[in-house]
C-alpha positions as CSV (number, residue, x, y, z in Angstrom):
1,X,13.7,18.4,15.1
2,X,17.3,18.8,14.7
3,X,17.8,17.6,18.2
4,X,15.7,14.7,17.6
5,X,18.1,14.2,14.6
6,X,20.9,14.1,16.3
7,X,19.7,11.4,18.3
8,X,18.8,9.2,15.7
9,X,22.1,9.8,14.6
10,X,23.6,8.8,17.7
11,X,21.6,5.8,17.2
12,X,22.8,4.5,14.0
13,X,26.6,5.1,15.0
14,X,25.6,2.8,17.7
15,X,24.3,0.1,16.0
16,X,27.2,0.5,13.7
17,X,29.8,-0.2,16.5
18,X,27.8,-2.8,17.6
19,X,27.9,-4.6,14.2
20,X,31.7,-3.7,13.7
21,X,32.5,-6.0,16.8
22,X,30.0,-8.7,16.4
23,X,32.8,-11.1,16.1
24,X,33.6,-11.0,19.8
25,X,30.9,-11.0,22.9
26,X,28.4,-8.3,23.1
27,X,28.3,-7.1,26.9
28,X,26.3,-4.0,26.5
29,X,25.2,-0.8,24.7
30,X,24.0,2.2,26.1
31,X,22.2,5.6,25.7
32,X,22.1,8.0,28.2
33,X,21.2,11.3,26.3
34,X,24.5,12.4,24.6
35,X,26.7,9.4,25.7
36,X,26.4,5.8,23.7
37,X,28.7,3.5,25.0
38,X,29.0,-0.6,23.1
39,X,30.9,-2.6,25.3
40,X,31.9,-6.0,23.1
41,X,34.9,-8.4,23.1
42,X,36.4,-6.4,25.8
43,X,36.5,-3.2,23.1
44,X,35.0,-0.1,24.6
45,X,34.1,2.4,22.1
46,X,32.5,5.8,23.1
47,X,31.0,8.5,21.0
48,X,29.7,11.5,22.8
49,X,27.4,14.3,21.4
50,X,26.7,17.6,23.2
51,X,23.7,19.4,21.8
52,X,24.7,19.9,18.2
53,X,28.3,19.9,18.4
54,X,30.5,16.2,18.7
55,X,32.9,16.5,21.7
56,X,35.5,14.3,21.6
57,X,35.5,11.1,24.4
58,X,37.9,8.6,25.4
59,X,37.3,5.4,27.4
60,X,39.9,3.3,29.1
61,X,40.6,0.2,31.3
62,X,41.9,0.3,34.6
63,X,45.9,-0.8,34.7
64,X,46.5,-4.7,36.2
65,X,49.7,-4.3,36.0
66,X,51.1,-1.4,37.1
67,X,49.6,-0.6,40.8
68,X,50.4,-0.1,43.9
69,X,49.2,-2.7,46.3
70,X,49.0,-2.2,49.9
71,X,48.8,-5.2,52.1
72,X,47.2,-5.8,56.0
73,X,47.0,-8.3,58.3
74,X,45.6,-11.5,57.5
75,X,41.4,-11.4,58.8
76,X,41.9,-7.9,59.3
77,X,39.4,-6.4,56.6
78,X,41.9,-4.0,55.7
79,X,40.4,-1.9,53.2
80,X,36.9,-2.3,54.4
81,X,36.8,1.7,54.2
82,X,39.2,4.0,52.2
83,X,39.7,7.7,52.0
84,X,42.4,9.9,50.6
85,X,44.2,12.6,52.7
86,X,45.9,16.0,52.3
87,X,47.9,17.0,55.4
88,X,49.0,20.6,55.3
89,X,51.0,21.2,58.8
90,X,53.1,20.4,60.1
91,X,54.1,19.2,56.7
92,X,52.5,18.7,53.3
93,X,52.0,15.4,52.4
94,X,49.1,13.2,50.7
95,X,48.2,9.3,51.8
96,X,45.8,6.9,51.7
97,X,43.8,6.1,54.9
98,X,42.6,2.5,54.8
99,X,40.1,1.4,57.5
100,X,40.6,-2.3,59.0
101,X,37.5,-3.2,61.2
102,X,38.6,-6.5,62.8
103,X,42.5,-6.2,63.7
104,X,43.8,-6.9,66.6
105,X,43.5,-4.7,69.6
106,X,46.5,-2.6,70.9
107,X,48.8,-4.3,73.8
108,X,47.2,-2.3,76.6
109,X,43.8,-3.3,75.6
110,X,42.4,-6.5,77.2
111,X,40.0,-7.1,74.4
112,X,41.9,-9.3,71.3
113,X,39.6,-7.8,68.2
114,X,38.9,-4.2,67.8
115,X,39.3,-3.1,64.3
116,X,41.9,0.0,63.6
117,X,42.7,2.7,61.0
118,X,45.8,2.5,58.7
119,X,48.1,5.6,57.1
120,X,49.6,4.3,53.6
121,X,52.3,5.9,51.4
122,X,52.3,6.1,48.0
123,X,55.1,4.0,47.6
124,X,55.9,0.8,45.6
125,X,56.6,-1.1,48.8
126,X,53.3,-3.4,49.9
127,X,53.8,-3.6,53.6
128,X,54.9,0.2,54.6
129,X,51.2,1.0,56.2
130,X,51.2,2.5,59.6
131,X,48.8,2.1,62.2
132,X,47.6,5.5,64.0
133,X,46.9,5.3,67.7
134,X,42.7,5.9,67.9
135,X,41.3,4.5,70.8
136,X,44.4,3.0,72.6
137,X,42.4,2.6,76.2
138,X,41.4,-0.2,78.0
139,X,37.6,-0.6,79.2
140,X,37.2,1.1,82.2
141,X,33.8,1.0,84.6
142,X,32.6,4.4,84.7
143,X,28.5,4.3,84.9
144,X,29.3,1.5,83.0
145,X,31.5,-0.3,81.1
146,X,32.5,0.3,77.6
147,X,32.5,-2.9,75.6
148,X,35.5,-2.6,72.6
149,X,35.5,-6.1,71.7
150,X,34.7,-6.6,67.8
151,X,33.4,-2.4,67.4
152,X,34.6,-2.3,64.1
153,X,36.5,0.5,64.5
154,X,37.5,1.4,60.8
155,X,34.0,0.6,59.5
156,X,33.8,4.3,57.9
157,X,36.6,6.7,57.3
158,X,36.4,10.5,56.0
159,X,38.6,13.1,55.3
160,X,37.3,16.8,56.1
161,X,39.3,18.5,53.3
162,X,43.1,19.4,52.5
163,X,44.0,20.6,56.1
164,X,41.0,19.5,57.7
165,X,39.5,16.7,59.9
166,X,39.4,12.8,59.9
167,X,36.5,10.8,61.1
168,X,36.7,7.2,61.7
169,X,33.9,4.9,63.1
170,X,32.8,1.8,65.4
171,X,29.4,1.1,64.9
172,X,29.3,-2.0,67.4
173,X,31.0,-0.2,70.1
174,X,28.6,-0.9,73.3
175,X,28.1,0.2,76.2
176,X,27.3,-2.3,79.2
177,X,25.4,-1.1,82.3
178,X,23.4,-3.3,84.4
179,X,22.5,-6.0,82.5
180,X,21.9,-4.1,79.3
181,X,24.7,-4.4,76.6
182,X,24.0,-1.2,74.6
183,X,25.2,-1.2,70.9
184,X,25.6,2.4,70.6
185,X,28.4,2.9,68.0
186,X,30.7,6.2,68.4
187,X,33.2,7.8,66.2
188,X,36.5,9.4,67.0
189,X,37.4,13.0,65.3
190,X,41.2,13.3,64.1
191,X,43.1,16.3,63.1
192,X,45.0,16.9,60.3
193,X,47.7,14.8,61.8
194,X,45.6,12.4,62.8
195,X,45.8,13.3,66.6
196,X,42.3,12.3,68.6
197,X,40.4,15.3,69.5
198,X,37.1,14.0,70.9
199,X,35.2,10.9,70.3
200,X,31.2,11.8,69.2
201,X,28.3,9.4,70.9
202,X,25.2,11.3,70.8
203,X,23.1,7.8,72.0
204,X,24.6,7.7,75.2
205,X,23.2,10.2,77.1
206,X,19.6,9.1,75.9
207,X,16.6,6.8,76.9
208,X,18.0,3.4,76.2
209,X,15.3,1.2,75.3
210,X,15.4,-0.7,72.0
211,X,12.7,1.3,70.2
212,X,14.2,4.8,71.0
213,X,18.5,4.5,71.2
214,X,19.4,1.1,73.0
215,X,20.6,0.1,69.8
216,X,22.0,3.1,67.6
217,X,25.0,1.8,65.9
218,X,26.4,5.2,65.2
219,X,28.9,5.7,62.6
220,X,28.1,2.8,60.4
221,X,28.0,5.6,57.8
222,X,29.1,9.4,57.8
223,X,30.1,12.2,55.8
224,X,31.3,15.8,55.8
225,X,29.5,18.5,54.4
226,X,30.6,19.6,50.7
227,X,30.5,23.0,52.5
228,X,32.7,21.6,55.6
229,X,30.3,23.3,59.0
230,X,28.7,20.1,59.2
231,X,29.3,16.3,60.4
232,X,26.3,14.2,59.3
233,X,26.2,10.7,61.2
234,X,24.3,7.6,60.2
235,X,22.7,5.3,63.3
236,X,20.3,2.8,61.5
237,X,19.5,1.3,64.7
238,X,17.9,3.8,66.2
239,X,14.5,4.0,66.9
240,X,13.7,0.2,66.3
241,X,15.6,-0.1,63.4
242,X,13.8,2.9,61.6
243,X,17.0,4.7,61.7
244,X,18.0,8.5,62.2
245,X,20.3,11.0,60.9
246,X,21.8,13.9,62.8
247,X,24.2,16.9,61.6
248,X,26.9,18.5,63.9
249,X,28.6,21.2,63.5
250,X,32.1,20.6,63.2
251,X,34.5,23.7,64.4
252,X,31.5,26.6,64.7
253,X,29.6,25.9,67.8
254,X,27.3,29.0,67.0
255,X,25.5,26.3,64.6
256,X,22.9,24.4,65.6
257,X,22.4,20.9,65.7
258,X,19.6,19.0,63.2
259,X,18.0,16.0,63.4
260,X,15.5,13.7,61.3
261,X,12.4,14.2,63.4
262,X,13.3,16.7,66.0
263,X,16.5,16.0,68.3
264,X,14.8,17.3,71.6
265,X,11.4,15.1,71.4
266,X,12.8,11.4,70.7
267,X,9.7,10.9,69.4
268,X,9.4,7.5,66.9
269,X,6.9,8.6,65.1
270,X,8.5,11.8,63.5
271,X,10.9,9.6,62.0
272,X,9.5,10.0,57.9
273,X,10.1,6.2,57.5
274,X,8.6,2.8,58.9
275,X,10.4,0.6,60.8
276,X,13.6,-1.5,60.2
277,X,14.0,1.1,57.2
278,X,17.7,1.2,58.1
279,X,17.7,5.1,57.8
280,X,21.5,6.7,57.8
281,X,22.6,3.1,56.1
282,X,24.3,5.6,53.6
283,X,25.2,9.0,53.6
284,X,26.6,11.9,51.5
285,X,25.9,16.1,50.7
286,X,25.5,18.1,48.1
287,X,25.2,21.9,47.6
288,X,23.5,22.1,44.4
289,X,20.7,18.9,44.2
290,X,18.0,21.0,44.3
291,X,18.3,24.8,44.4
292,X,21.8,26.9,43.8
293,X,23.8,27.2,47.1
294,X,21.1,24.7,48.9
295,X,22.9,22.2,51.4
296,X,21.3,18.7,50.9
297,X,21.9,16.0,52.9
298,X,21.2,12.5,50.9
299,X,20.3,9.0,53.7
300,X,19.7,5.8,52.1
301,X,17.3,3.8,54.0
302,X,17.7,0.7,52.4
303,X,14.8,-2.0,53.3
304,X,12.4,1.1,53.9
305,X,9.0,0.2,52.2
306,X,10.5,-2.9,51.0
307,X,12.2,-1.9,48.3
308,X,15.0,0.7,50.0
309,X,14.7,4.8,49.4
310,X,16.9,7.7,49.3
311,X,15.8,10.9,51.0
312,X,16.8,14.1,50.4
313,X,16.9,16.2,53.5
314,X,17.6,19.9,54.4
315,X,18.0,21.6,57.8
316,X,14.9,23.5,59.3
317,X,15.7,25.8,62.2
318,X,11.6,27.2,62.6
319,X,9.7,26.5,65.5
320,X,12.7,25.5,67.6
321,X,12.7,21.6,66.5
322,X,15.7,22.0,64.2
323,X,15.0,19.0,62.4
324,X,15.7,17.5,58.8
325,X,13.2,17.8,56.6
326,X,12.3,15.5,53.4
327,X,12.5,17.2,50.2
328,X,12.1,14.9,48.0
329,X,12.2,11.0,48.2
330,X,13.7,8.5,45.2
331,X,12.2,4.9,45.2
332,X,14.0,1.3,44.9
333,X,13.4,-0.1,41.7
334,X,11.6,-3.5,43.1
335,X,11.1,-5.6,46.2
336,X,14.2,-6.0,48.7
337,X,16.5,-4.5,46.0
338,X,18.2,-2.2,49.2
339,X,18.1,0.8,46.9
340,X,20.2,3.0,49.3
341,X,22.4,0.9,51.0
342,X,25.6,2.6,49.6
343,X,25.4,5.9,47.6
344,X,27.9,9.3,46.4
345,X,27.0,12.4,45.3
346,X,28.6,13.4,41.8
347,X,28.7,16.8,39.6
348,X,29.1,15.1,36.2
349,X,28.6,17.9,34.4
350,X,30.9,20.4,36.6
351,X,28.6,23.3,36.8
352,X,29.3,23.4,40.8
């Protein structure tokens, strides 16, 4: 009862603040359990209640004034993807990485657009942004030809952790062989001094027809695992648009590989959503979602059964298929609202 209270409490105070500014424009008020925010006249007020005991809150708006403001080539996209960066050797130093999907390629690269990946300061000055060399080659015929005009390389970009990894991603990379122009997407892996290690393209190798993995588009989402072993890579395209998801390991190459469905039977019909779902859209991890010390993997799939879903999926290693399995399922709030199509995982209340 005295919880209940409190809440009605809560209430009134709300109200109140909403009748103290009813000379400017009412935007919004909100309850969410101990939190009632009235936004009005461009006034935010805040009162925050935790169980029985007031904890004192603070609201602010973000500073126009005072920023820093990096600038990129003009039709480049530059800032299409962002992620922040803590290098530890050979020196310590923090920056901004700032992904810019449709600059121009590199001299020795025939092809005029390819997209690229940016190192920023923080500094004052506006134009100080380096590019890093990722994916400096020309197309060359192998068994094929890779295709590098328009890939949208700088579509995604994540950092590992202070001293770890970088990925950074082309999800219209293709491959051409014959007369099949393969949209396979890859993504390059970076280490802390964003050198190129490898490039990862787990399509390639496969059957390439357009229901199975002639049309991947790896890469147009990816994440890290909050416990760093794992890569997760998004390739809506796969399987006829149904999408798939599949976790690497990143440096320990005693871990196994997982897939949605099961990575050695390419099997549509294993995939737990229909098609042109658009699973791997969106991706992040968490270690706590569910159970204590439980790695989730979170895919937005976000025109799957016409609204968009989440999935929450966690490895299985029995019975050989290694596969990620749904444990759970959040629904899109009404028809083609792309619930899913971008997505973080949070600890708002810090309890790990």
């Amino acid at each position: 009862m005295k919880a209940f209270m409190m809440h009605v409490y809560m209430w009134v105070i709300c109200v109140y603040l909403l009748v103290m500014c009813l000379g400017g424009v009412v935007v919004s008020v909100m309850v969410y359990d101990c939190v009632c925010v009235v936004v009005c006249g461009g006034v935010s007020c805040c009162v925050c209640l935790i169980g029985l005991q007031p904890w004192q809150g603070s609201a602010f708006n973000l500073d126009e004034t005072n920023v820093l403001k990096k600038n990129g080539e003009n039709g480049s996209l530059f800032g299409f993807s962002l992620a922040m960066h803590h290098q530890l050797k050979p020196t310590e130093q923090q920056f901004l990485l700032v992904g810019a999907p449709r600059t121009k390629a590199f001299p020795s690269q025939k092809e005029k657009i390819t997209g690229g990946l940016f190192r920023c300061k923080f500094t004052t000055q506006t134009n100080d942004c380096e590019r890093i060399p990722v994916d400096t080659e020309g197309s060359k015929p192998l068994d094929g030809e890779d295709h590098r005009e328009d890939q949208w390389l700088g579509v995604r970009v994540q950092s590992q952790r202070p001293g770890g990894k970088v990925v950074v991603c082309a999800h219209r990379f293709q491959h051409w062989i014959y007369e099949n122009q393969l949209l396979l997407g890859r993504c390059f892996m970076l280490d802390e001094n964003l050198k190129t290690l490898d490039w990862k393209n787990f399509c390639r190798s496969r059957p390439k027809s357009k229901d199975l993995f002639g049309y991947c588009q790896q890469g147009l989402s990816v994440a890290f695992t909050k416990d760093n072993d794992y890569i997760v890579f998004g390739a809506p395209g796969a399987y006829d648009w149904k999408g798939t998801v599949r976790m690497e390991p990143v440096d320990d190459l005693y871990l196994e590989n997982y897939e949605t469905g099961d990575q050695n039977a390419y099997n549509e019909d294993l995939i737990p959503v229909g098609i042109s779902s658009y699973l791997g859209f969106a991706l992040d991890s968490g270690m706590n979602l569910i159970k204590k010390g439980e790695r989730i993997i979170v895919a937005g799939a976000p025109r799957s059964n016409l609204s968009g879903e989440v999935l929450l999926l966690k490895d299985d290693p029995t019975g050989g298929k290694r596969t990620l399995n749904i444990l759970d399922v959040l629904k899109g709030p009404g028809l083609a609202s792309s619930f899913g199509y971008s997505l973080t995982v949070l600890d708002l209340n810090a309890d790990g």
